[in-house]
C-alpha positions as CSV (number, residue, x, y, z in Angstrom):
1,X,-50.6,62.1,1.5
2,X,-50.6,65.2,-0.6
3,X,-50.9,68.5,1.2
4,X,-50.0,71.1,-0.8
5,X,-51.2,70.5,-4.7
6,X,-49.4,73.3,-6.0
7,X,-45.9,72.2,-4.5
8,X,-46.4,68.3,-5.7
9,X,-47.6,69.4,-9.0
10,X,-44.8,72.0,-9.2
11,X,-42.4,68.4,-8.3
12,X,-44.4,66.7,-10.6
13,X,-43.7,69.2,-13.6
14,X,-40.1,69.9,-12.7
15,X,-39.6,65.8,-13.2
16,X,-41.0,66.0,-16.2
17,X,-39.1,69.0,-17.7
18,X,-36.0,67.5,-16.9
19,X,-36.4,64.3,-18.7
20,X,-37.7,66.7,-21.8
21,X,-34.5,67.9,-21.2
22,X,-32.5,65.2,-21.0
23,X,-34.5,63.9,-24.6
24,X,-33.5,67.3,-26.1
25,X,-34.9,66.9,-30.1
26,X,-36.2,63.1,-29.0
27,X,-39.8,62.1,-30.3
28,X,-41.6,62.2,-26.2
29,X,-42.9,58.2,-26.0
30,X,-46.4,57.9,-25.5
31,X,-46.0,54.5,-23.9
32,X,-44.8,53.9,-20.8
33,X,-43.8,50.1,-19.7
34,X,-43.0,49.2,-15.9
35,X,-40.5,46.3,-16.1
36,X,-41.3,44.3,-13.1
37,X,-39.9,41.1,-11.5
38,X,-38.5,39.2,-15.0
39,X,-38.9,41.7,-17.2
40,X,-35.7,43.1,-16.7
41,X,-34.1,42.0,-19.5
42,X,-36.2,43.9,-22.0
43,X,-34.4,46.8,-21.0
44,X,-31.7,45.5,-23.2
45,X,-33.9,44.9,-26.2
46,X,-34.8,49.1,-26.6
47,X,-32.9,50.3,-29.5
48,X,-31.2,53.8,-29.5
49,X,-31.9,54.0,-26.1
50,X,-30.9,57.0,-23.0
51,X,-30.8,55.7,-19.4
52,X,-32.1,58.0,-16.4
53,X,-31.0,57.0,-13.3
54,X,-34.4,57.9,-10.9
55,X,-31.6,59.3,-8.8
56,X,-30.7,62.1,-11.1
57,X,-34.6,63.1,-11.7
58,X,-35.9,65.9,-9.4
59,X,-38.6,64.4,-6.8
60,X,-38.1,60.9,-8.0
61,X,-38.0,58.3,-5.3
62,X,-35.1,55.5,-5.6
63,X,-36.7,52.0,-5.8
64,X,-35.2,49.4,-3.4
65,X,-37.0,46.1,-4.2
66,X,-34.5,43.1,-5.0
67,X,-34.2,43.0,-8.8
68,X,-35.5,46.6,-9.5
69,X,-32.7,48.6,-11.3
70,X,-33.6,51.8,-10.9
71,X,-34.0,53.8,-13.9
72,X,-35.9,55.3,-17.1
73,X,-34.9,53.9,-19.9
74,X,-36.3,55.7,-22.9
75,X,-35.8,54.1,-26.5
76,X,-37.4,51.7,-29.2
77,X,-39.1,49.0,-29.1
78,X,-41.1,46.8,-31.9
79,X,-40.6,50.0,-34.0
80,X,-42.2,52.4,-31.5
81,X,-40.7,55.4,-28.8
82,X,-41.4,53.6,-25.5
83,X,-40.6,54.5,-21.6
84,X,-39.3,51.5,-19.7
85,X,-39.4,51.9,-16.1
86,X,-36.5,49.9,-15.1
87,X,-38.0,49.1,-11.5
88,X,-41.2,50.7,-9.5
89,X,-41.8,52.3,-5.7
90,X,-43.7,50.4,-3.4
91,X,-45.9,51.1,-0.4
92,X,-44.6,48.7,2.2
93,X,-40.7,50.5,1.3
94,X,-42.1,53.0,3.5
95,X,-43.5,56.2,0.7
96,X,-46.5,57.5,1.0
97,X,-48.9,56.7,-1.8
98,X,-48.3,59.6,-3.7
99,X,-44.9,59.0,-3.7
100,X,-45.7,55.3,-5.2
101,X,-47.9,56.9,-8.2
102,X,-45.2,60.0,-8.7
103,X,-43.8,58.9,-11.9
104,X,-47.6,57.9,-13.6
105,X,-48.1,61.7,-13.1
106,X,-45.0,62.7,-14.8
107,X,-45.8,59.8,-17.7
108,X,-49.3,61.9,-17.9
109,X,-47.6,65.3,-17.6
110,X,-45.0,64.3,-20.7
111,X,-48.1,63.0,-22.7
112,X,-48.1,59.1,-22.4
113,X,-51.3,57.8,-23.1
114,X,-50.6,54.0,-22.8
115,X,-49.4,52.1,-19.4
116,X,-48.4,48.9,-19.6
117,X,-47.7,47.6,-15.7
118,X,-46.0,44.3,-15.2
119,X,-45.8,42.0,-12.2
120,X,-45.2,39.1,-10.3
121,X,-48.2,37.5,-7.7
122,X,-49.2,34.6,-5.8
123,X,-52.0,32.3,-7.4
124,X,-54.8,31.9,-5.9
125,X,-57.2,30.7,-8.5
126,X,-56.0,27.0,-8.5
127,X,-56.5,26.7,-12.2
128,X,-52.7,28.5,-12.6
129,X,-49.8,26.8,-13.4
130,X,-46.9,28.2,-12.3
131,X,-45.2,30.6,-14.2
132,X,-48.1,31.5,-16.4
133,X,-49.4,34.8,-17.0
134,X,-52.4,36.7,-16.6
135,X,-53.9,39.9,-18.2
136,X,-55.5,41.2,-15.0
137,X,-59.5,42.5,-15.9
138,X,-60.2,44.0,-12.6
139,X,-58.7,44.5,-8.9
140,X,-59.5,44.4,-5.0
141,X,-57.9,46.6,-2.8
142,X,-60.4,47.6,0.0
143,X,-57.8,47.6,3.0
144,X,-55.3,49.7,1.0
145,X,-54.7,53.3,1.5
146,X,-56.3,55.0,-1.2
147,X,-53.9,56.3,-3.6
148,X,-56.3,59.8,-4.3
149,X,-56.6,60.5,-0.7
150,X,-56.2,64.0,0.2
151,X,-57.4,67.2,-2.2
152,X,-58.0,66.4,-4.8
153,X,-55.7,67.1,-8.5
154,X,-58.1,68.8,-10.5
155,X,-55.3,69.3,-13.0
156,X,-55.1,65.9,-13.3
157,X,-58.7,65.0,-12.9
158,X,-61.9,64.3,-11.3
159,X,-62.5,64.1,-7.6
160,X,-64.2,60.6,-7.9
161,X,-63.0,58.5,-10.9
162,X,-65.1,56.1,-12.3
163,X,-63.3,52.5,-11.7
164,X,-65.2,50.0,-14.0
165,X,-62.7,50.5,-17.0
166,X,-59.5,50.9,-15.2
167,X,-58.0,48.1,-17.3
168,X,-58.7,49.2,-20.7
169,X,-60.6,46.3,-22.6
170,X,-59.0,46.7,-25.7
171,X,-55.4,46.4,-24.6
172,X,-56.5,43.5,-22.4
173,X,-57.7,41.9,-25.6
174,X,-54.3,42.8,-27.1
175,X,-52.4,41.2,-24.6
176,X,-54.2,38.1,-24.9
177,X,-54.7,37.9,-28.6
178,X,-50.8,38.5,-28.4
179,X,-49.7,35.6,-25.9
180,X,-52.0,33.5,-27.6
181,X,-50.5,33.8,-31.2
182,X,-46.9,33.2,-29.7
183,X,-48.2,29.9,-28.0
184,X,-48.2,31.8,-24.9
185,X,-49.9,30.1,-21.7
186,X,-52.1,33.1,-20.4
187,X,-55.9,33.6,-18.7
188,X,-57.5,36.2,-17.7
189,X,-57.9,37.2,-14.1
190,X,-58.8,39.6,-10.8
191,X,-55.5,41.2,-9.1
192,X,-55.7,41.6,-5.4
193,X,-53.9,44.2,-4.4
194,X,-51.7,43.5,-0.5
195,X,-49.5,46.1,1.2
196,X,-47.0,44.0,2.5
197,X,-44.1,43.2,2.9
198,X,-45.2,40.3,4.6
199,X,-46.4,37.5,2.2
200,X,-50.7,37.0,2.8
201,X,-51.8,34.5,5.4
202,X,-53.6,31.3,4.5
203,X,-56.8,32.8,5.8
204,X,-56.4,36.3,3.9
205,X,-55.8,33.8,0.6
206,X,-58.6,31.8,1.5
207,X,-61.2,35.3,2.3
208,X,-59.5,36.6,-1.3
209,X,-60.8,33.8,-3.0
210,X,-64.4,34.0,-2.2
211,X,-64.1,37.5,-2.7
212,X,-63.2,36.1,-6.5
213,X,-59.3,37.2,-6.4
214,X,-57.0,35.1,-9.0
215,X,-54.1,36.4,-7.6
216,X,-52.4,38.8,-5.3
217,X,-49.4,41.3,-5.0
218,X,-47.8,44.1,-3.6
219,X,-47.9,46.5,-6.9
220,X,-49.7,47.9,-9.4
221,X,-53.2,49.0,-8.3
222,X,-52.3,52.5,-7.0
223,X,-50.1,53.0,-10.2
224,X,-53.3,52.1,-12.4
225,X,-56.0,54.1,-10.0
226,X,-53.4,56.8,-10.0
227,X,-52.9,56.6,-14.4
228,X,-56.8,56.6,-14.7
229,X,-57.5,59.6,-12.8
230,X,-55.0,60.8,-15.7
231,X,-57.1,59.5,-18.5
232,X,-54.3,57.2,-18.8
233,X,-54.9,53.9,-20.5
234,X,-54.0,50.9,-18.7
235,X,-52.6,47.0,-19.6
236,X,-51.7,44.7,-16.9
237,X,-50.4,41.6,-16.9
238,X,-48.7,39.4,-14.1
239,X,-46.8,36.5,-13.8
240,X,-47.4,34.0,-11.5
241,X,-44.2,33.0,-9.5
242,X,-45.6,31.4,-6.7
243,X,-49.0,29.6,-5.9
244,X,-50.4,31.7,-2.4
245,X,-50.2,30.9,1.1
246,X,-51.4,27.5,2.2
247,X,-51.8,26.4,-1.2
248,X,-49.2,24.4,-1.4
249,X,-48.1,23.9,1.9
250,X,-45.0,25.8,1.4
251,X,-43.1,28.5,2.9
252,X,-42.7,31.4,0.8
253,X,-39.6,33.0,-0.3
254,X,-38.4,35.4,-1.9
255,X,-36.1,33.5,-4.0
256,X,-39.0,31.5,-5.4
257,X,-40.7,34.4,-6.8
258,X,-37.5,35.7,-8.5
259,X,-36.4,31.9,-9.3
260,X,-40.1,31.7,-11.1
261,X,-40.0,35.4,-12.9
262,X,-37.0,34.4,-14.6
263,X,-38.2,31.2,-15.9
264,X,-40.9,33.1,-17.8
265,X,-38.9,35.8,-18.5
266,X,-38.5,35.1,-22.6
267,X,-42.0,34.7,-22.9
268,X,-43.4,38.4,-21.0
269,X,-40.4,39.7,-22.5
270,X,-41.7,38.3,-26.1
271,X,-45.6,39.2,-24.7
272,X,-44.8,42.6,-23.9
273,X,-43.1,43.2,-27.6
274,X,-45.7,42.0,-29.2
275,X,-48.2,44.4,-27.3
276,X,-46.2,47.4,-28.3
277,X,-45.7,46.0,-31.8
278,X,-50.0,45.7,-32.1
279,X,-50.6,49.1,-30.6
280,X,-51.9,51.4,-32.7
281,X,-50.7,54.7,-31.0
């Protein structure tokens, strides 16, 4: 939890002047894309691209998930200046929420206007095939810590955001429109949002259901709470690698979720193109 505002934005600033830095004469993108699970590739698809290890950022965290690289990747893609975040931070790696949602304020602080988050879940609407994808509409996340907790960033914005918008309609309908016209299996659904590391219960799947949850994972909602107290604009889309606990009668693994993210790797790689090819930034 934040404690002093005026040192984390002073972190939060000195992160971002040193990838202006490091950009020197560059055109700053004003989309941001967080590769998750599968989506690694893409990273080799951004034309005249610069790689920043997170390592050699000031205040940046280092991501240790399986599969997440590690780096800010800042280049072209489907004609446009894009970020690519080349892995993410996750609460159950032991960082504090604001530690989780550092970057989406130095993606606000160097003017991107557009994030695109990517994931991989568990299925829980029983209508999914896995590995389709899913432009998430809305999220649960009432036994997660609150990624605004503590006083508040007036810099960055109100002290209660309004949440009924926090996935932006239009880019939804982008992302959908988009998988569609590439023959791209995709529906629309509500991302429940688990600490982890553990995988959920058979129970918790069963509660999330009724609570109307399509699917669940271990990402993305404090990085899109965090971006919309930012005025940032947010797309979301997930992959579903595995169906959830006790739905199939499975154990869970780890290797199934990566196994699964890379089968439908060519089409969020060709999904998330298209998005960025149909923005209008």
């Amino acid at each position: 939890m934040i404690t002093d505002v005026n040192e984390f934005i002073s972190r939060v600033d000195g992160a971002a002047d040193y990838i202006r830095s490091v950009l020197s004469d560059r055109t700053i993108p004003s989309v941001c894309i967080v590769l998750g699970s599968g989506l690694g590739p893409l990273s080799q698809m951004a034309e005249e691209a610069i790689e920043i290890p997170y390592k050699d950022i000031p205040g940046f965290p280092v991501s240790t998930a399986p599969g997440h690289k590690g780096s800010l990747i800042a280049g072209t893609l489907s004609g446009k200046p894009v970020f690519m975040m080349n892995g993410r931070f996750h609460y159950y790696e032991g960082y504090p929420m604001d530690t989780v949602s550092f970057y989406v304020r130095v993606m606000g602080r160097l003017g991107v206007k557009v994030l695109l988050l990517t994931n991989a879940s568990g299925g829980i609407n029983m209508d999914m095939k896995v590995p389709e994808l899913v432009a998430i509409t809305d999220h649960i996340s009432f036994f997660a810590e609150p990624v605004l907790r503590g006083p508040n960033l007036a810099e960055f914005g109100t002290r209660f955001p309004d949440q009924c918008h926090v996935y932006d309609p239009e880019l939804t309908d982008i992302l959908v429109n988009g998988a569609r016209d590439l023959n791209i299996r995709i529906s629309r659904g509500v991302y429940a949002y688990s600490k982890g590391p553990q995988y959920e219960t058979p129970a918790e799947i069963r509660a999330l259901r009724v609570l109307g949850a399509d699917c669940v994972g271990m990402s993305t909602v404090p990085e899109a709470v965090a971006a919309s107290h930012m005025g940032i604009r947010v797309a979301a889309m997930s992959c579903i690698t595995n169906m959830a606990a006790g739905i199939s009668g499975n154990a869970l693994s780890e290797r199934e979720v990566l196994d699964n993210a890379a089968l439908a790797s060519e089409n969020s790689c060709a999904l998330v193109k298209e998005f960025v090819k149909r923005l209008e930034i």
